[in-house]
C-alpha positions as YAML, in Angstrom:
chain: A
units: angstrom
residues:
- id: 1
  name: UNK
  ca: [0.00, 0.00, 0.00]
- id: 2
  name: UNK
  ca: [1.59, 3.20, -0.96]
- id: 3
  name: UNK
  ca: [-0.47, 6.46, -0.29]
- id: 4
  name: UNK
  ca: [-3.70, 4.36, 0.06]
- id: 5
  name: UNK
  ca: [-3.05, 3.02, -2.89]
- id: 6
  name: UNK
  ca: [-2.49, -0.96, -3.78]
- id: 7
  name: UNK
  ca: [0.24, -0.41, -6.25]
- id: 8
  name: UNK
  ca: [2.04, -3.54, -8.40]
- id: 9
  name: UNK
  ca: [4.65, -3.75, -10.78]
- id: 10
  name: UNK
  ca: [6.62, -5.06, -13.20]
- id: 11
  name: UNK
  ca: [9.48, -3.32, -14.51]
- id: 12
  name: UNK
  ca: [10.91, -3.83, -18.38]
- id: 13
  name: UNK
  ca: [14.05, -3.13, -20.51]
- id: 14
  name: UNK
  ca: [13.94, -2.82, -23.87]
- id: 15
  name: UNK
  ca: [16.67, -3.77, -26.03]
- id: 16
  name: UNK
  ca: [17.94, -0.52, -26.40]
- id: 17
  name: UNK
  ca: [17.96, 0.22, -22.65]
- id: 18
  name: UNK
  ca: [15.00, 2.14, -22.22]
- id: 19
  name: UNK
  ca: [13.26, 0.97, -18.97]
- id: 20
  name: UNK
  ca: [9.92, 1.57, -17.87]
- id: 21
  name: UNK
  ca: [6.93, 0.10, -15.37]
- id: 22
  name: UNK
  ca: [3.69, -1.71, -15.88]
- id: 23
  name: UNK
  ca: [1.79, -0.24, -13.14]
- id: 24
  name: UNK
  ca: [-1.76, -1.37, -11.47]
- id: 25
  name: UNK
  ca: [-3.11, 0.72, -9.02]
- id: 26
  name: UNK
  ca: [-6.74, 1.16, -7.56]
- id: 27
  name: UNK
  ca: [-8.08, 2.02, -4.14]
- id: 28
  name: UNK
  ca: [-10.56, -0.26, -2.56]
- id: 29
  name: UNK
  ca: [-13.61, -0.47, -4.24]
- id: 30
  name: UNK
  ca: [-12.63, 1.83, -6.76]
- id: 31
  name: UNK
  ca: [-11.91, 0.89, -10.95]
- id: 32
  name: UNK
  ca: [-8.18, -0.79, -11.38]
- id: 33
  name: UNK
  ca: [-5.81, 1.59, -13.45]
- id: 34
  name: UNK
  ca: [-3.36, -0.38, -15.86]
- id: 35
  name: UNK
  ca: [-0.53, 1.90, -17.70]
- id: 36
  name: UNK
  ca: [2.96, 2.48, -18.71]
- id: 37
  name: UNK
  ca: [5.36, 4.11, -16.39]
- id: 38
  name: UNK
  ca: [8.14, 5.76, -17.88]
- id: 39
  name: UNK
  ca: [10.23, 8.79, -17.29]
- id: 40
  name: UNK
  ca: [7.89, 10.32, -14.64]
- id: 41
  name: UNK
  ca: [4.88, 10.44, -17.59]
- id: 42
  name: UNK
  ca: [1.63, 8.21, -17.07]
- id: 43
  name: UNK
  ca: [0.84, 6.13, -20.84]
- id: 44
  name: UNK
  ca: [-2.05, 4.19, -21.37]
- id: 45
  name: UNK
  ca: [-1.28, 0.51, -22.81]
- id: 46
  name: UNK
  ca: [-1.54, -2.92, -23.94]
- id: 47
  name: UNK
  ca: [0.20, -5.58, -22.81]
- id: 48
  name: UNK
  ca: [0.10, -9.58, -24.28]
- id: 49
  name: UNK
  ca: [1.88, -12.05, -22.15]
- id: 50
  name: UNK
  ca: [2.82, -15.03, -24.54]
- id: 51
  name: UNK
  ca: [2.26, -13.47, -27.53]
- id: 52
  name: UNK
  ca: [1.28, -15.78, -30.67]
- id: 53
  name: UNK
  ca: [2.10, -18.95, -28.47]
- id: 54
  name: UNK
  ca: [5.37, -17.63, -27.85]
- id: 55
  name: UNK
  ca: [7.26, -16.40, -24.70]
- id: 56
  name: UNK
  ca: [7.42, -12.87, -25.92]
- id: 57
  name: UNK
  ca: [5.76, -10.17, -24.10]
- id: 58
  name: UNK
  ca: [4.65, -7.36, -26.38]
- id: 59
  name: UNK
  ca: [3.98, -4.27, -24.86]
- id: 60
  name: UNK
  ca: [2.07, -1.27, -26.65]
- id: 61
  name: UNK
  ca: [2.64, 1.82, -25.99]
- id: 62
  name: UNK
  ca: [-0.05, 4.96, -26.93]
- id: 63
  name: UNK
  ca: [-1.19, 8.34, -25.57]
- id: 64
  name: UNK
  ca: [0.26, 10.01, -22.39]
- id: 65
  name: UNK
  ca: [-2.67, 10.16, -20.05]
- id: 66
  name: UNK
  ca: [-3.68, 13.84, -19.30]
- id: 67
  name: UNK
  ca: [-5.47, 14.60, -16.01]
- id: 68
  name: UNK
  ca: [-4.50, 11.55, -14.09]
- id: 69
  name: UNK
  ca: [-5.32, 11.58, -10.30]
- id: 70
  name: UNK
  ca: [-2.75, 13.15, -8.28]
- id: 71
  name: UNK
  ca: [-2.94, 11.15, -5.29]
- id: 72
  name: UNK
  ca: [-2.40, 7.96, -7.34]
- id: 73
  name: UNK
  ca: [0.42, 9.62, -9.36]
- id: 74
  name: UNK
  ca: [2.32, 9.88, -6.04]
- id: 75
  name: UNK
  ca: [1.58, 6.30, -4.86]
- id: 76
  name: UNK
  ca: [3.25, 5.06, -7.85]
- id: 77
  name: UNK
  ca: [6.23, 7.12, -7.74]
- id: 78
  name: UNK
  ca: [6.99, 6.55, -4.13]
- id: 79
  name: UNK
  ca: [6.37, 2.26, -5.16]
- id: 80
  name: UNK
  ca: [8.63, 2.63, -8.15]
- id: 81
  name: UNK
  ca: [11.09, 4.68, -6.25]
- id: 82
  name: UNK
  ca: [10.80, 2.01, -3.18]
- id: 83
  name: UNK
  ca: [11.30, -0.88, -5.78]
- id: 84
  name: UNK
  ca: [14.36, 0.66, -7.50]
- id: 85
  name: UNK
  ca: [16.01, 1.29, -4.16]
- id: 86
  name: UNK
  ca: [15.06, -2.36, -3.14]
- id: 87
  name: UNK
  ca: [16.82, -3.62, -6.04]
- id: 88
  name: UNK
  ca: [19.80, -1.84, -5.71]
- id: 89
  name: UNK
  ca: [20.08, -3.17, -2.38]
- id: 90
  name: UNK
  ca: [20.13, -6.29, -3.65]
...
């Protein structure tokens, strides 16, 4: 729970370096927010685990999401951030 917020994660690297997060988020009882996480900007997205019977994830990217909530916006910054730090620990 970050910031009242159930936040979870996975975090990706493409082949060129460029890393970014698949975020959920919601608040109890409230609609559960999927999107892209990258360089502090909010994307909506579509994501297909196993893609064409493979073991390829494809993940697609679109439109930067205008007017996001900012209370959930911090939740996932402060998770990321937490995450990043955990892993460096590591």
């Amino acid at each position: 729970m970050f910031e009242g917020f159930t936040v979870m994660g996975f975090q990706y690297e493409s082949g060129a370096g460029e890393v970014g997060w698949h975020i959920t988020a919601f608040r109890m009882r409230d609609p559960i927010h999927d999107y892209w996480f990258a360089g502090q900007k909010f994307y909506s997205m579509s994501i297909r685990f196993a893609y064409q019977g493979t073991n390829h994830t494809v993940v697609q990217i679109f439109d930067e999401i205008a007017g996001s909530d900012a209370n959930e916006k911090k939740a996932v910054l402060k998770a990321t951030a937490t995450w990043e730090y955990s892993s460096e620990m590591e």
